[in-house]
LUMVEXKE-474715 format. One record per residue (C-alpha): residue number from 1; residue in three letters; x, y, z. Coordinates in nm, 4 decimals, decimal comma, m for minus. Each point is the difference from the previous one (the first is absolute). Layout:
! LUMVEXKE-474715
{seq = NUM | type = ALA | X = X | Y = Y | Z = Z}
...
! end
This chain:
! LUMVEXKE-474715
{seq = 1 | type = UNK | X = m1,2410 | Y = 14,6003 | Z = 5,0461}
{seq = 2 | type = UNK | X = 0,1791 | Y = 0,1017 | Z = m0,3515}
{seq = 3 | type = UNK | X = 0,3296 | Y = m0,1655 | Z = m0,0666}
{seq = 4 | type = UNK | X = 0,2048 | Y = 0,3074 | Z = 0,1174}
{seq = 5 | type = UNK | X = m0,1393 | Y = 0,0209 | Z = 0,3087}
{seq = 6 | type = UNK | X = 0,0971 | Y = m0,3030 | Z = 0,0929}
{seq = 7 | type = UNK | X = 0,3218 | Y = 0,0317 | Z = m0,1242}
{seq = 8 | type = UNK | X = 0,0588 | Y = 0,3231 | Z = 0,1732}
{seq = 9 | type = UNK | X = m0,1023 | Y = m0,2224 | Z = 0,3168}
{seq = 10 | type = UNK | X = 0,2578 | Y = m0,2893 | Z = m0,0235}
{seq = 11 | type = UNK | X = 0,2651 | Y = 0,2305 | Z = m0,1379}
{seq = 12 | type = UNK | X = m0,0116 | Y = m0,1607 | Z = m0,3327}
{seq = 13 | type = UNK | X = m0,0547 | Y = 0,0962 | Z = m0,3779}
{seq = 14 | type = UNK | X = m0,3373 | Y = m0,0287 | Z = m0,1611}
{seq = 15 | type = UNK | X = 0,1142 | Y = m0,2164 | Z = m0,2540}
{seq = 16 | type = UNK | X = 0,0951 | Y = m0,2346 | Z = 0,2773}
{seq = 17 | type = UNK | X = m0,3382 | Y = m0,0355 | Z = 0,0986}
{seq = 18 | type = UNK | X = m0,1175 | Y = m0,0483 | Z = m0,3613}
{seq = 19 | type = UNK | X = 0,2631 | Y = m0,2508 | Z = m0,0496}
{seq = 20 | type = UNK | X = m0,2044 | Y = m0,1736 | Z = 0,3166}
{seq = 21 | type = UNK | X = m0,3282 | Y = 0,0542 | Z = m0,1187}
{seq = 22 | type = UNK | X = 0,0802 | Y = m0,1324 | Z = m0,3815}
{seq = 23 | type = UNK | X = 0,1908 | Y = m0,2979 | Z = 0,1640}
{seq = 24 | type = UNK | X = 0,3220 | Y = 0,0610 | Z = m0,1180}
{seq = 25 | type = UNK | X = 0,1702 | Y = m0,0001 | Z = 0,3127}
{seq = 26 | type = UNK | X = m0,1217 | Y = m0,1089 | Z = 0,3950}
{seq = 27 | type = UNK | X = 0,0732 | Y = 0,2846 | Z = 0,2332}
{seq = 28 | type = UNK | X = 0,2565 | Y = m0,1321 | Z = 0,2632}
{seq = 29 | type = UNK | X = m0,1121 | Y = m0,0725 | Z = 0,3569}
{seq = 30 | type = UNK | X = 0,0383 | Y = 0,2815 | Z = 0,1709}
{seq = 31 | type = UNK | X = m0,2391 | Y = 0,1659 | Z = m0,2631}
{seq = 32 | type = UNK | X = m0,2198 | Y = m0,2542 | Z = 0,0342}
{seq = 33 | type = UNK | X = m0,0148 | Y = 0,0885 | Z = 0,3843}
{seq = 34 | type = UNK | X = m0,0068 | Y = 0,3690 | Z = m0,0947}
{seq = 35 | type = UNK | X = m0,3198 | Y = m0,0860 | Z = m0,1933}
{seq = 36 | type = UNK | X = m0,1958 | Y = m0,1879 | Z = 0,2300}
{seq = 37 | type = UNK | X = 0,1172 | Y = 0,2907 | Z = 0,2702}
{seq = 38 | type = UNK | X = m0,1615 | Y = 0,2536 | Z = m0,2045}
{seq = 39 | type = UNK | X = m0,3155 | Y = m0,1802 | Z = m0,1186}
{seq = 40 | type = UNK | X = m0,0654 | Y = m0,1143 | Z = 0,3100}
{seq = 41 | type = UNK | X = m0,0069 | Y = m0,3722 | Z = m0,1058}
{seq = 42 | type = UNK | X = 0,1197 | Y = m0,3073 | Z = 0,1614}
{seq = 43 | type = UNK | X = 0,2787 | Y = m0,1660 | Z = m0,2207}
{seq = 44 | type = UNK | X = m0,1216 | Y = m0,3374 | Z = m0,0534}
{seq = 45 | type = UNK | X = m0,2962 | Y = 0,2383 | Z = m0,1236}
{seq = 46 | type = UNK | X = 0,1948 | Y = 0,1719 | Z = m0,2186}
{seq = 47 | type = UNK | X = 0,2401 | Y = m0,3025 | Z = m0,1905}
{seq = 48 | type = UNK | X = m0,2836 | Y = m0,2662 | Z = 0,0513}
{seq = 49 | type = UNK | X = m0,2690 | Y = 0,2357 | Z = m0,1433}
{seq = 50 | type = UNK | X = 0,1962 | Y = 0,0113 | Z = m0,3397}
{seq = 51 | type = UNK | X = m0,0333 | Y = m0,3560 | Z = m0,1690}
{seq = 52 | type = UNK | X = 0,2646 | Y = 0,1014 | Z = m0,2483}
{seq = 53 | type = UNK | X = 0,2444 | Y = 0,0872 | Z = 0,2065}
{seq = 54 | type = UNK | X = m0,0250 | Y = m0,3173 | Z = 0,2105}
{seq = 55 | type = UNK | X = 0,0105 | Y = m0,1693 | Z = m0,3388}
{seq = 56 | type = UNK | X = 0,3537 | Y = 0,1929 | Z = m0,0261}
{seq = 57 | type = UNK | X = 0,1426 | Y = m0,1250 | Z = 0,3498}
{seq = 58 | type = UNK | X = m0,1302 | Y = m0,3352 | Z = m0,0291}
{seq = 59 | type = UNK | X = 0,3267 | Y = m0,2595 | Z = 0,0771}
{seq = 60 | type = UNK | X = 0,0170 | Y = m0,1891 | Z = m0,3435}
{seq = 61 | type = UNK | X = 0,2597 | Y = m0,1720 | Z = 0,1216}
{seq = 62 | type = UNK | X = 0,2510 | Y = 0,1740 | Z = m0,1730}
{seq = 63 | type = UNK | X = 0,3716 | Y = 0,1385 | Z = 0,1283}
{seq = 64 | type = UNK | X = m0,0131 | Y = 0,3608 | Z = m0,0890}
{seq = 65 | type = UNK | X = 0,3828 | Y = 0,1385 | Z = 0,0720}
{seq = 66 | type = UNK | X = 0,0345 | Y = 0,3556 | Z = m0,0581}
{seq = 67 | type = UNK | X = 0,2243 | Y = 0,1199 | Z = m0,2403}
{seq = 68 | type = UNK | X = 0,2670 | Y = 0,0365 | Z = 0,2160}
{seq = 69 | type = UNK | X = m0,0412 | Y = m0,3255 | Z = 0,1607}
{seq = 70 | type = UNK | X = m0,0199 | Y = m0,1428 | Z = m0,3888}
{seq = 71 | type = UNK | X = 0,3393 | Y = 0,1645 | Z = m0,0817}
{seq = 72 | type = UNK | X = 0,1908 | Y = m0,1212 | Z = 0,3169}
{seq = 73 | type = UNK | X = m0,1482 | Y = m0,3718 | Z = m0,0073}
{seq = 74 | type = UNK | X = 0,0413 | Y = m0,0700 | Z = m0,3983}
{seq = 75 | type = UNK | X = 0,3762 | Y = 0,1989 | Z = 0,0547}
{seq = 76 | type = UNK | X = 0,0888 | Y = m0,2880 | Z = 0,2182}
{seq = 77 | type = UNK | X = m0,1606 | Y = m0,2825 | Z = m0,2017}
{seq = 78 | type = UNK | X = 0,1877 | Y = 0,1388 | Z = m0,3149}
{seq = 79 | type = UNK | X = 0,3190 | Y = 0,0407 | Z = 0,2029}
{seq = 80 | type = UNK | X = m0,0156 | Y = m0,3729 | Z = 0,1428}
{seq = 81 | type = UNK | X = m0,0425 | Y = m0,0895 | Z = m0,3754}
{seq = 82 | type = UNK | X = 0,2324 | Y = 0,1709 | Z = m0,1296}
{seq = 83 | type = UNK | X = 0,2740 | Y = m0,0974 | Z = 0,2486}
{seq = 84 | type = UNK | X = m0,1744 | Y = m0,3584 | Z = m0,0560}
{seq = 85 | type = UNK | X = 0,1353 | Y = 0,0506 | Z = m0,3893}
{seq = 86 | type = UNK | X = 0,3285 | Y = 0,1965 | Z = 0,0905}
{seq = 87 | type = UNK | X = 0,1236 | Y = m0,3311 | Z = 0,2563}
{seq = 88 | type = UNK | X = m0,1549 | Y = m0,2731 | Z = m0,2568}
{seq = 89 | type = UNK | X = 0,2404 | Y = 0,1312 | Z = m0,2833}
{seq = 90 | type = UNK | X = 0,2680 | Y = 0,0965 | Z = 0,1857}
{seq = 91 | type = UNK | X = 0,0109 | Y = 0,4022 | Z = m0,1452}
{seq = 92 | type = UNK | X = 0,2781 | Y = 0,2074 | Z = 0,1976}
{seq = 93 | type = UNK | X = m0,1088 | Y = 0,2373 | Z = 0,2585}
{seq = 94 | type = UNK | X = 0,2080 | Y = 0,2532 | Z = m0,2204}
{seq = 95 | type = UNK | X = m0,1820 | Y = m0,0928 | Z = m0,2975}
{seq = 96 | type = UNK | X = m0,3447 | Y = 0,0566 | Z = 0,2125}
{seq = 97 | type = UNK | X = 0,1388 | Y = 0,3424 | Z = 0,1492}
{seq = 98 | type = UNK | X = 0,0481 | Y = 0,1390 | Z = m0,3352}
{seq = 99 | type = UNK | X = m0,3291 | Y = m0,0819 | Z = m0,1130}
{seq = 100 | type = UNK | X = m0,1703 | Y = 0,0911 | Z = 0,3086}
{seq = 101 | type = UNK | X = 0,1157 | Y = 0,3101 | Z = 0,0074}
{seq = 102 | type = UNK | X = m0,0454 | Y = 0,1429 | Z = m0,3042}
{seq = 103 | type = UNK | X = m0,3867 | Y = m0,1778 | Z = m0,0224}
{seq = 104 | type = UNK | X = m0,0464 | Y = 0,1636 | Z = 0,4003}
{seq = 105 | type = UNK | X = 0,0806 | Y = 0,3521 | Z = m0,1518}
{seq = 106 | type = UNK | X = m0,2192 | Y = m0,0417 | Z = m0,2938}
{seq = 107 | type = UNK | X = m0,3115 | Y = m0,1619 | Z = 0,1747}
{seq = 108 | type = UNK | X = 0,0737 | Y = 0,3066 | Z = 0,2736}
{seq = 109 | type = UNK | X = m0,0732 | Y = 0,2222 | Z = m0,2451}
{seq = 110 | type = UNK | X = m0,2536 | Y = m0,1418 | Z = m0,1699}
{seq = 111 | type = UNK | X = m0,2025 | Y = m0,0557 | Z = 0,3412}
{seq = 112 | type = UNK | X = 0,0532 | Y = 0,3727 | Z = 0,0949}
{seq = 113 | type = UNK | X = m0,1225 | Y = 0,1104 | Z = m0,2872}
{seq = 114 | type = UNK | X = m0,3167 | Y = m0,2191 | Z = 0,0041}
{seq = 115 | type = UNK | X = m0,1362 | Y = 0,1650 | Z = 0,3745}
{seq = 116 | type = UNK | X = m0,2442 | Y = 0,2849 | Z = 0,0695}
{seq = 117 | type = UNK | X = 0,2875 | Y = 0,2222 | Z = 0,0693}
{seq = 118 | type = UNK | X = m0,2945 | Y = 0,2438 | Z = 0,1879}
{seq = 119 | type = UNK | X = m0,1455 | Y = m0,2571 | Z = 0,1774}
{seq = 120 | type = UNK | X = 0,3249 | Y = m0,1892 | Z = 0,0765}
{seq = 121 | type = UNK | X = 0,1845 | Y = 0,3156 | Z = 0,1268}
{seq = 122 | type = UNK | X = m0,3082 | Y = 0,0509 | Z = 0,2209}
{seq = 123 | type = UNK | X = 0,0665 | Y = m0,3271 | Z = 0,1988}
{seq = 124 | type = UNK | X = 0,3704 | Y = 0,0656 | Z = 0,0549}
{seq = 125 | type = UNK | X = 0,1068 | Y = 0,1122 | Z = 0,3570}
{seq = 126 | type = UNK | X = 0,3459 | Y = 0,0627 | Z = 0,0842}
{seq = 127 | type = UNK | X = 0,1256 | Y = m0,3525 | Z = 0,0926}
{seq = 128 | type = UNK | X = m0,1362 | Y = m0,1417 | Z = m0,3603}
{seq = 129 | type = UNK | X = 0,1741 | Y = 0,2805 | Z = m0,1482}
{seq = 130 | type = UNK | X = 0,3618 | Y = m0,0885 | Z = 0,1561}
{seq = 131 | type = UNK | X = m0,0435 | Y = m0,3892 | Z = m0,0522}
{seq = 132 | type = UNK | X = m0,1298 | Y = 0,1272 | Z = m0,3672}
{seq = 133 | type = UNK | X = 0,3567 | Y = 0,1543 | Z = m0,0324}
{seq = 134 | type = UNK | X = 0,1929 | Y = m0,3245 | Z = 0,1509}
{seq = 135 | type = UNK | X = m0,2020 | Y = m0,1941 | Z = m0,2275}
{seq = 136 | type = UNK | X = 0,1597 | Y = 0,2626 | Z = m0,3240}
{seq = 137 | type = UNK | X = 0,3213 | Y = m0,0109 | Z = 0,1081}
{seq = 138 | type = UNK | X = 0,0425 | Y = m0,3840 | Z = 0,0961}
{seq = 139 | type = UNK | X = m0,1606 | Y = m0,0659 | Z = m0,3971}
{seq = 140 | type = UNK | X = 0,2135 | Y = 0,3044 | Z = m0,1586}
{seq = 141 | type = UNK | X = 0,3364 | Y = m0,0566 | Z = 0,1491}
{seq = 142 | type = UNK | X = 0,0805 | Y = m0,4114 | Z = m0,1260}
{seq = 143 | type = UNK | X = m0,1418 | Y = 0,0734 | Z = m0,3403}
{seq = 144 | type = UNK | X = 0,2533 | Y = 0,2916 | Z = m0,0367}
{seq = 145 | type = UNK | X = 0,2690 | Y = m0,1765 | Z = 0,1686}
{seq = 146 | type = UNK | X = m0,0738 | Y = m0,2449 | Z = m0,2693}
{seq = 147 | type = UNK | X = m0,0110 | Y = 0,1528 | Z = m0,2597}
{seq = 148 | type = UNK | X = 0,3516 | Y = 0,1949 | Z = 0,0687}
{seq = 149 | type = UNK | X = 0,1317 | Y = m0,2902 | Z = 0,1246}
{seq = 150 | type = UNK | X = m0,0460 | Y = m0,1629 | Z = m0,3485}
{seq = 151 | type = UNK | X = 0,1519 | Y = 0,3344 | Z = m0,1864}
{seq = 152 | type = UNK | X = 0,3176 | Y = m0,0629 | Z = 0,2279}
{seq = 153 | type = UNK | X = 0,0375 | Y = m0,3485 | Z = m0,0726}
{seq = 154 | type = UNK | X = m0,0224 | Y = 0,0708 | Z = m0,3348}
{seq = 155 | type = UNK | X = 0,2290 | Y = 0,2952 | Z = 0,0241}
{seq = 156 | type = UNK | X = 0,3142 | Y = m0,2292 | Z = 0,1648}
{seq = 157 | type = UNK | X = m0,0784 | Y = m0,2714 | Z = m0,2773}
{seq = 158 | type = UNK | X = 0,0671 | Y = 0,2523 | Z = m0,2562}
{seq = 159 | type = UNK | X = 0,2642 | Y = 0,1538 | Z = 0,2040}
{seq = 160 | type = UNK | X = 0,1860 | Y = m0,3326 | Z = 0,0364}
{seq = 161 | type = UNK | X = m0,0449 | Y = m0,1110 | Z = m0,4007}
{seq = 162 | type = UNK | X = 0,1747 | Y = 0,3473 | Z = m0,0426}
! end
């Protein structure tokens, strides 16, 4: 069977199943089941019959956190160190809030502008796309606050030394 016709039969591209066979990516499970459906082998046939790939899914004892998992878990370690840092020498909260938000715009930006935007708008359903907006508006909104808040402090100063 050539490479499109299997592709044609799990609804996928060819290059997906060239990606397979060259062993740059593992087809997901439910292709896996598609596969063994349409050859008409058993699955432990199928995974156990190729020594490389049970080479790939051996447990080496290793955590393996996807990426998302990896951003939420070292988020909270850095947070609990840097509130560690911001309690141990005594900074004020309005000193951190400035900060904060100006760094929470900039690393927004920089992290939107590092994603597959095709792939990433792809995975979006409605409900991401509202708490997506939330998520805009609660990092937008103090950062400009601040930074007019600071032009009218500055503006009464000079109005007062007037």
């Amino acid at each position: 069977m050539s490479q499109n016709e299997l592709a044609e039969k799990l609804h996928l591209t060819r290059q997906s199943i060239s990606k397979w066979e060259n062993g740059t990516t593992l087809p997901s499970f439910a292709n896996v089941i598609a596969i063994s459906e349409i050859f008409g082998v058993s699955l432990d046939e199928l995974i156990k019959g190729d020594v490389a790939l049970m080479d790939k899914l051996k447990d080496d004892g290793k955590i393996r956190l996807t990426k998302l998992e990896t951003i939420v878990i070292t988020g909270l370690v850095f947070v609990a160190i840097a509130l560690a840092i911001i309690y141990g020498t005594g900074i004020s909260m309005d000193d951190v809030s400035d900060w904060m938000s100006g760094f929470s715009l900039i690393f927004f930006i920089l992290f939107a502008n590092s994603i597959n935007r095709k792939k990433f708008n792809e995975s979006l359903n409605k409900k991401t796309v509202i708490f997506g907006i939330l998520l805009l508006v609660t990092i937008v909104v103090p950062f400009i606050m601040g930074i007019f808040s600071g032009f009218l402090q500055e503006s009464i100063r000079l109005q007062k030394n007037v």
